[in-house]
C-alpha positions as CSV (number, residue, x, y, z in Angstrom):
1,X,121.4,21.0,-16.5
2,X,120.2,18.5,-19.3
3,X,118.8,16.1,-16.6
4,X,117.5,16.3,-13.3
5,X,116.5,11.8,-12.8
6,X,120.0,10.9,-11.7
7,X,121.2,10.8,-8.4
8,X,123.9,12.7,-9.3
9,X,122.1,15.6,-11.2
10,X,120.3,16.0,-8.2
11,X,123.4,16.3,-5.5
12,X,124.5,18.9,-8.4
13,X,121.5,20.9,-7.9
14,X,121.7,21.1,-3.9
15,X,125.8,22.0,-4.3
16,X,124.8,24.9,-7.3
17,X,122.1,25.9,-5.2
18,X,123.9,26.3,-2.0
19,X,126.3,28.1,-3.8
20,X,123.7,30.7,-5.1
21,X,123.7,29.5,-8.6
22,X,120.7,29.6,-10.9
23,X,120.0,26.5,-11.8
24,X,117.3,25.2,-14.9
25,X,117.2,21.9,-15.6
26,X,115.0,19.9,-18.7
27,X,114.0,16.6,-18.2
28,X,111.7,14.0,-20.3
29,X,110.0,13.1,-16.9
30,X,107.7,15.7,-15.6
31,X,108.3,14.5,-11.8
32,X,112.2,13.7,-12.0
33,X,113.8,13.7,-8.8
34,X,115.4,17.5,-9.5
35,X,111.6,18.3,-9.2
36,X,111.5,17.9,-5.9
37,X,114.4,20.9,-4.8
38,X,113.9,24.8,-4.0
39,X,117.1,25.3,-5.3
40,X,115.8,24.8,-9.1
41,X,114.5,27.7,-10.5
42,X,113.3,25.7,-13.7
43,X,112.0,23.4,-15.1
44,X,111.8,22.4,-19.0
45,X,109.9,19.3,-20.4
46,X,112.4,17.9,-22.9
47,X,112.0,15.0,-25.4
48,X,113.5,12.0,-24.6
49,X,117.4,11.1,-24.7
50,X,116.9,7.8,-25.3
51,X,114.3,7.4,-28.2
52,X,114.7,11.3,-30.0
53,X,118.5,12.1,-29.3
54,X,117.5,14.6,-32.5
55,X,114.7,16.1,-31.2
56,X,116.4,16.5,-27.1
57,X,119.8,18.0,-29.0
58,X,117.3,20.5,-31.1
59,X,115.3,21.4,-28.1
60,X,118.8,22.3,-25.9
61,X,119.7,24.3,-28.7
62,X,117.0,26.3,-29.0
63,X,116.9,26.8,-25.2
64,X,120.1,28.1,-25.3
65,X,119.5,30.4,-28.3
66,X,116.3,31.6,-26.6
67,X,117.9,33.0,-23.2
68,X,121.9,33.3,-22.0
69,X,123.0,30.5,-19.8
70,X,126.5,30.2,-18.7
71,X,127.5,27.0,-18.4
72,X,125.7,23.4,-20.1
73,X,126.6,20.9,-17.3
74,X,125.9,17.2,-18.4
75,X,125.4,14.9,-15.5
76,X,124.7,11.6,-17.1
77,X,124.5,10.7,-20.5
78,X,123.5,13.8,-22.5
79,X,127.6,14.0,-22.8
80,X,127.9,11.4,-25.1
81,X,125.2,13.0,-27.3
82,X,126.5,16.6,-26.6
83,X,130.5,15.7,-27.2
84,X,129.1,13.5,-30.5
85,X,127.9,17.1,-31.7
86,X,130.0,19.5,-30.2
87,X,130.5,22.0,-32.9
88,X,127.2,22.8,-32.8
89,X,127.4,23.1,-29.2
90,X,130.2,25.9,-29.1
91,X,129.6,29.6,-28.3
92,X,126.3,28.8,-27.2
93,X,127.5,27.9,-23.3
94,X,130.6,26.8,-21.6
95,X,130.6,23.1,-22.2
96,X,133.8,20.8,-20.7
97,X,134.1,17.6,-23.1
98,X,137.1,15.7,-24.3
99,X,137.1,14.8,-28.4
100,X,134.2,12.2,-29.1
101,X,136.6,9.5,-29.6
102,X,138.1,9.8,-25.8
103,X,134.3,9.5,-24.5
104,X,133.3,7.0,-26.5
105,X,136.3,5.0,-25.4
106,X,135.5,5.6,-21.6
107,X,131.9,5.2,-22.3
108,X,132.2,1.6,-23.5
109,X,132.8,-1.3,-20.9
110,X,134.9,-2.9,-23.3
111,X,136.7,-0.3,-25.0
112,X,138.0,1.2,-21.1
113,X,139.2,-2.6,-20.5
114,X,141.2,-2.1,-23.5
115,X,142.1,1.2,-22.8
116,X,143.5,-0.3,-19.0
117,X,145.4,-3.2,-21.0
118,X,146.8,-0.5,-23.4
119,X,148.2,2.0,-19.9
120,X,149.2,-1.3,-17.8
121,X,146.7,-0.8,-15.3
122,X,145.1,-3.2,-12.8
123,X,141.9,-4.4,-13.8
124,X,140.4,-8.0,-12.7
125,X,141.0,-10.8,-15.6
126,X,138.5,-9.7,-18.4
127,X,137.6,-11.8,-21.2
128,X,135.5,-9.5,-24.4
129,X,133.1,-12.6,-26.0
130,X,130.3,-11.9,-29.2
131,X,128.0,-15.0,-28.8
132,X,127.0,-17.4,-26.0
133,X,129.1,-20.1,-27.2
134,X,132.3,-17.6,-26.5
135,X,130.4,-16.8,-23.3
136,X,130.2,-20.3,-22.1
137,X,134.0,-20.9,-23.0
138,X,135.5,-17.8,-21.2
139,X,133.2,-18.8,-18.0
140,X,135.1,-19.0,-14.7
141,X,132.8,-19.3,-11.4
142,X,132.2,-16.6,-10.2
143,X,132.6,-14.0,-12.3
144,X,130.6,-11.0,-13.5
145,X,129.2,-10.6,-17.0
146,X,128.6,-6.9,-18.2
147,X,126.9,-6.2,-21.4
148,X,129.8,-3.1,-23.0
149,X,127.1,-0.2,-23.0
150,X,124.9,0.1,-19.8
151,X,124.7,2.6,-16.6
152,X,123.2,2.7,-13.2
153,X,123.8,-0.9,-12.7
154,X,122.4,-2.3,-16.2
155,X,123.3,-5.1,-17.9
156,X,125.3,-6.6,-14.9
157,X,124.9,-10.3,-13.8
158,X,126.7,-12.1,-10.8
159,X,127.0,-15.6,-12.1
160,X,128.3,-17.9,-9.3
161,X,127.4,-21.2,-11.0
162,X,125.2,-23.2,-13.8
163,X,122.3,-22.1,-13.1
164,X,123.1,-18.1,-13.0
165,X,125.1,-18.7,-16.4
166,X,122.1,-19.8,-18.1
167,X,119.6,-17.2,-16.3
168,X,122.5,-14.8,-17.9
169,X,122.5,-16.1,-21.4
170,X,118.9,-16.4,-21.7
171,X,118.3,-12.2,-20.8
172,X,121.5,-11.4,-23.0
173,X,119.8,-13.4,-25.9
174,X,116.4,-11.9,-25.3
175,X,117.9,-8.8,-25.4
176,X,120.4,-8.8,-28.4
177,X,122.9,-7.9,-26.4
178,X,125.7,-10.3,-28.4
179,X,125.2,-7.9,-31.2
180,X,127.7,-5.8,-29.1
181,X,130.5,-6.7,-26.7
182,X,130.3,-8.8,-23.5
183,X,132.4,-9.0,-21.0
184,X,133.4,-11.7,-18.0
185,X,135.2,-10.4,-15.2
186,X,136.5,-12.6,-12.7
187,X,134.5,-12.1,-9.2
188,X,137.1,-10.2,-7.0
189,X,136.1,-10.2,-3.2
190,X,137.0,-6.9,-1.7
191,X,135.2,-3.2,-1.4
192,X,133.5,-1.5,-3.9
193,X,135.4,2.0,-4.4
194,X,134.7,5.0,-6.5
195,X,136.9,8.0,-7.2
196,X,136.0,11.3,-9.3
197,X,137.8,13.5,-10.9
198,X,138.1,17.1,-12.9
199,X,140.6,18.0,-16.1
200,X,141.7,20.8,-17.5
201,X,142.8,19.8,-21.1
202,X,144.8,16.8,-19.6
203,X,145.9,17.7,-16.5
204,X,144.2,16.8,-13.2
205,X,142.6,19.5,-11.3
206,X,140.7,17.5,-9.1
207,X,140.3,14.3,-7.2
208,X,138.0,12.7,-4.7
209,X,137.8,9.0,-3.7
210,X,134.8,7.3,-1.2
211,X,134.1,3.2,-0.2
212,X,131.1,1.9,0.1
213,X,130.2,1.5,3.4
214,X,126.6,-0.4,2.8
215,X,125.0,-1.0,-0.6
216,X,121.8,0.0,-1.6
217,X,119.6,-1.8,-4.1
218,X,121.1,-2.5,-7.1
219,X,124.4,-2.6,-5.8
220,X,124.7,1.3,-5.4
221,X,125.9,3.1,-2.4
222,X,123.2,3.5,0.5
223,X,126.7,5.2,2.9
224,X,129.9,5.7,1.8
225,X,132.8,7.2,3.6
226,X,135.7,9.4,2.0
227,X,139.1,7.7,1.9
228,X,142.6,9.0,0.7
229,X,143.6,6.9,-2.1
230,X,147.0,7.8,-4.5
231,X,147.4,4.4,-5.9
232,X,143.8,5.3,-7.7
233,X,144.3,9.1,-8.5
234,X,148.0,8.0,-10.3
235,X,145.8,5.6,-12.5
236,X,142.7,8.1,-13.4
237,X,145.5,10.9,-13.4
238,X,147.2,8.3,-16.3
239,X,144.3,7.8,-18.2
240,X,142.9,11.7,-18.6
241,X,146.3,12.8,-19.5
242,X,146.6,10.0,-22.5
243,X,143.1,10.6,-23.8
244,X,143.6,14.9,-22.9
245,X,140.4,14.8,-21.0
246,X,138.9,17.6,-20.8
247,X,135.5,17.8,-17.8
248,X,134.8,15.2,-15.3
249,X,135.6,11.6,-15.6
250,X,135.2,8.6,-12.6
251,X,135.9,5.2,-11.9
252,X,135.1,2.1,-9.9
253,X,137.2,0.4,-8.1
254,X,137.6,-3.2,-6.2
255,X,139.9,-3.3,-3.4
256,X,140.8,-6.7,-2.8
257,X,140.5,-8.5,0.5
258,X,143.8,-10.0,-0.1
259,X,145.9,-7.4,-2.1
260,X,146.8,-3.5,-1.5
261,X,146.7,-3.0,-5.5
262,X,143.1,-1.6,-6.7
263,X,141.7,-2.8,-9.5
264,X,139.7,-1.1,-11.8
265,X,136.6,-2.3,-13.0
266,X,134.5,0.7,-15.1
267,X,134.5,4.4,-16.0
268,X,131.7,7.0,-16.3
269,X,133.0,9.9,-17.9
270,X,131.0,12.6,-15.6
271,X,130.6,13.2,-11.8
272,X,129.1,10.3,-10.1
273,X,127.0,11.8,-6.4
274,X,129.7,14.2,-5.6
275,X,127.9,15.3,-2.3
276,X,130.3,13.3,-0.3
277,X,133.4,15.0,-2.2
278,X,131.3,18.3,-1.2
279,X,131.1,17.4,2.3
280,X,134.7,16.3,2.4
281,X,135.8,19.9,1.6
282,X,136.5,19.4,-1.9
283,X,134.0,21.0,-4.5
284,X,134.4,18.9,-8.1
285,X,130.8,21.1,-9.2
286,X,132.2,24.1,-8.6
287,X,135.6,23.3,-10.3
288,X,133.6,21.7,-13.5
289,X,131.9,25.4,-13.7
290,X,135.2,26.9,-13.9
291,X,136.9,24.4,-16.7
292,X,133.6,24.6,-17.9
293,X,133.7,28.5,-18.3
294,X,137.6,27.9,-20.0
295,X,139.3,28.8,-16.9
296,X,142.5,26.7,-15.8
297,X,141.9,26.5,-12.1
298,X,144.5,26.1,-9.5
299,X,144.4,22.4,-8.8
300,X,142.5,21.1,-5.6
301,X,143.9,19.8,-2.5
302,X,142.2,16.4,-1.8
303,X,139.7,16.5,0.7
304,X,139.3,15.3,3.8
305,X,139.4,11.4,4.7
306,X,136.8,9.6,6.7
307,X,133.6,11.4,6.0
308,X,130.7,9.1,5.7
309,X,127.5,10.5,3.9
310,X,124.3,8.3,3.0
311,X,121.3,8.1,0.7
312,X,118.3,7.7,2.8
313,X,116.1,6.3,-0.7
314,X,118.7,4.2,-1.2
315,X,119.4,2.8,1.9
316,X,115.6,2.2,2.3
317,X,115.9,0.6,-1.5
318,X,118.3,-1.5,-0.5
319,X,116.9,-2.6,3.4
320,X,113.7,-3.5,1.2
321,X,114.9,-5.4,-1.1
322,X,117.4,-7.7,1.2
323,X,114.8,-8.3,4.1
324,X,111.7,-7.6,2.8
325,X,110.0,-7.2,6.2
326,X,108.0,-4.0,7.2
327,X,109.6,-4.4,11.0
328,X,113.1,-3.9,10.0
329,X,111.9,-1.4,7.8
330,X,110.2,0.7,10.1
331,X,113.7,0.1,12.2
332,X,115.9,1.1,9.3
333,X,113.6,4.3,9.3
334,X,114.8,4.6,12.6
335,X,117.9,4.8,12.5
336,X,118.3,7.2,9.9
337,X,116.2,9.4,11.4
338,X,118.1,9.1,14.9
339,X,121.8,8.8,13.0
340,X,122.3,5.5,15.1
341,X,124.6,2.8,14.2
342,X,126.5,3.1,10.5
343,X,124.4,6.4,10.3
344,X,126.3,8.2,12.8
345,X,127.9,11.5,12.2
346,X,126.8,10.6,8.6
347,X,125.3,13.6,6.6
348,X,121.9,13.5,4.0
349,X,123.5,13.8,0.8
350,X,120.6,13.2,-1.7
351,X,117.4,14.6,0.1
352,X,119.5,17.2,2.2
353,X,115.5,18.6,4.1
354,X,117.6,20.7,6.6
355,X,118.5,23.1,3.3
356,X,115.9,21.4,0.6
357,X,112.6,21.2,1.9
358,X,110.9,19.9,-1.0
359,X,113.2,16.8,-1.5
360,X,111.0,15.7,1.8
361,X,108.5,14.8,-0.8
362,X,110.5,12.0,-2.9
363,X,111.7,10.1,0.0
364,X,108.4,10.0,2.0
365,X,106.5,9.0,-1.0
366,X,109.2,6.0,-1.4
367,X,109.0,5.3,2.8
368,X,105.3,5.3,2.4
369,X,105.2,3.0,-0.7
370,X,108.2,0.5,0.7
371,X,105.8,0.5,3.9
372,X,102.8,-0.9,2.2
373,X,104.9,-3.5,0.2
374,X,108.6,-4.2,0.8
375,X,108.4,-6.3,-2.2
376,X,108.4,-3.0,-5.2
377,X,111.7,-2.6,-4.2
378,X,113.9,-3.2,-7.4
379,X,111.0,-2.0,-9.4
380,X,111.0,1.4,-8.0
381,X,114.8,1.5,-7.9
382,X,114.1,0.5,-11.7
383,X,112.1,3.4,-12.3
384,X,115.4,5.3,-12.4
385,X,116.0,4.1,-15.4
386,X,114.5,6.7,-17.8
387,X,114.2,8.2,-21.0
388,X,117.2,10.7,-19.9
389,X,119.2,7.6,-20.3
390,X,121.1,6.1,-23.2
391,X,120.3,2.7,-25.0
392,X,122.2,0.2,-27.3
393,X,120.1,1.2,-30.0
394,X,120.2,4.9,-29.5
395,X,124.1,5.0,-29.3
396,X,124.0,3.8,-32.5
397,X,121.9,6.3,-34.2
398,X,124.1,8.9,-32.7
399,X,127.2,7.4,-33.9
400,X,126.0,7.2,-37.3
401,X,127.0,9.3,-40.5
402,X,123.1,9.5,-40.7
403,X,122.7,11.2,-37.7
404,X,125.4,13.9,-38.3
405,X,123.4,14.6,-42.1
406,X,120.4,14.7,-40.4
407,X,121.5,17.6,-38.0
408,X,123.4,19.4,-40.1
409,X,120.6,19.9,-41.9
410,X,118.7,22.2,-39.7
411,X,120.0,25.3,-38.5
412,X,121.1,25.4,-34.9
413,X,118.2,25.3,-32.4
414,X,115.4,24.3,-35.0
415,X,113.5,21.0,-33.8
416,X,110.4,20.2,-32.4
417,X,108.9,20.5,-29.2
418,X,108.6,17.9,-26.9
């Protein structure tokens, strides 16, 4: 595994390692969250995605040269970087990734709008804008601006009148981000859905859908709850057969308070936490191995409906960062521990102690540190945000003609150590 930070690389490792699998994972962060698991057998210091995409593609290279893995499974955003280079990638580890072009697509807020205009799918009115002035013009309160390239809740604002419009404008300035794509999204009220999915050259071998049942920080899941949903797995079924997608791709989803139609409103072209998809009885992991390995599995039956699984950091996160008080807390503690109120008959899915000891250490250390001040809240959920992730400006050095030269020009597995 290319990264172990993400919350979903590290439900990966507790479903591979459950299922006897041995399981290495590089990381630039010497205490990623992946760390913090028996089931890791492990652990290689990489260079950094984000600021030496050269230097982390050299360095998995020459890992793989060095020993025989079977399978390279991207979890987050190496995939761009790996499908961008995949020739070089081949024979060296079973590897499922569409054409770069399909992932690029999917990858870009603004290009999967298009792609949704393009297949006559639901999506909430969008509006793609270049400078603040188009910003200002395309503004309906509330909406949602997005900035086109961004992950694990980046480059999202919420802007419900004047004065959030101009907080907007002034971080997108600051940031450059009009030398890309924006987008405004009308505000839809309903629930935040996800579904995720597994293809074999096009075809759908697997589906699994979940609602959020309470958010974290950062507008992430802190419980969900699995949910049957065909109106969602004909549209994500739609768009991997048109693009031939080939590996794991997701989607989120609004539900509308007053509408049955589900609107989509982004795409991550991996696995997204597929513990609850585990729990439910339906293995995506397992089934990504097996495309992975060039197998063409027997397609999954969906799994089952109405199983609710949380994320104790999260939920924690999220408690912190909306009350900010060390009594409800301490009470929030509580009831996770005790699997009272929306925690009942709701399973661990990211720190899983019963069969992961080790990921004890993560979430007392984040109790502990909430404890002594609520406040650190969104900066430790910002911590999350590391060098295994992709940038504006690192997107476009791999997308350049220079970057391609620059690799070609060393041998397979010849870089530098980290």
């Amino acid at each position: 595994m290319p990264e172990g930070s993400s919350t979903s690389g590290r439900e990966a490792v507790t479903i591979l390692g459950l299922a006897g699998h041995h399981v290495e994972v590089c990381d630039p962060s010497r205490w990623c969250l992946s760390r913090y698991s028996r089931f890791v057998r492990k652990f290689h210091h990489c260079p950094p995605l984000r600021t030496d995409p050269a230097g982390f593609l050299h360095f998995i290279e020459r890992l793989m040269a060095s020993q025989h893995f079977d399978v390279l499974l991207p979890t987050h955003e190496q995939g761009f970087l790996f499908a961008r280079a995949g020739q070089r990638l081949q024979g060296g580890a079973g590897l499922a990734l569409p054409d770069f072009a399909a992932y690029r697509m999917v990858h870009s807020k603004a290009g999967f709008s298009r792609l949704l205009d393009q297949l006559n799918l639901p999506q909430p009115p969008t509006r793609i804008v270049t400078s603040a002035d188009e910003l200002r013009g395309a503004m309906r309160f509330p909406s949602v601006v997005k900035t086109s390239i961004g992950t694990a809740s980046r480059g999202i604002w919420f802007v419900r009148d004047g004065s959030d419009l101009d907080l907007a404008l002034n971080e997108l300035e600051s940031a450059g981000d009009f030398a890309g794509e924006v987008l405004v999204q009308d505000l839809i009220t309903g629930t935040v859905e996800k579904a995720q999915s597994v293809f074999c050259r096009g075809t759908l071998a697997g589906f699994h859908a979940y609602r959020q049942v309470a958010a974290g920080v950062g507008g992430g899941e802190a419980i969900k709850e699995s949910v049957g949903r065909p109106a969602i797995r004909s549209a994500i079924e739609t768009i991997g057969a048109h693009l031939n997608w080939h590996g794991a791709l997701s989607v989120d989803v609004i539900m509308p308070l007053d509408s049955t139609t589900p609107l989509l409103i982004d795409c991550n072209p991996r696995l997204v936490e597929p513990m609850n998809g585990y729990v439910a009885s339906i293995d995506l992991v397992d089934l990504l191995l097996c495309v992975s390995l060039g197998e063409t599995p027997v397609p999954l039956a969906e799994g089952r409906a109405g199983v609710r699984t949380h994320l104790a950091m999260q939920a924690l996160l999220g408690s912190a960062s909306r009350d900010g008080t060390r009594r409800e807390l301490i009470r929030e503690c509580g009831r996770i521990a005790g699997g009272d109120g929306l925690y009942r008959d709701s399973t661990e899915e990211l720190t899983p102690v019963q069969h992961d000891w080790p990921g004890a250490v993560p979430l007392a250390i984040t109790a502990a540190l909430l404890l002594v001040s609520p406040a650190i809240a969104t900066s430790l959920a910002r911590g999350g945000f590391g060098a295994h992730l992709l940038d504006r400006a690192s997107i476009a050095a791999i997308e350049s003609e220079d970057f391609l030269r620059d690799i070609s020009m060393r041998r397979p597995g010849e870089g530098r150590d980290p």
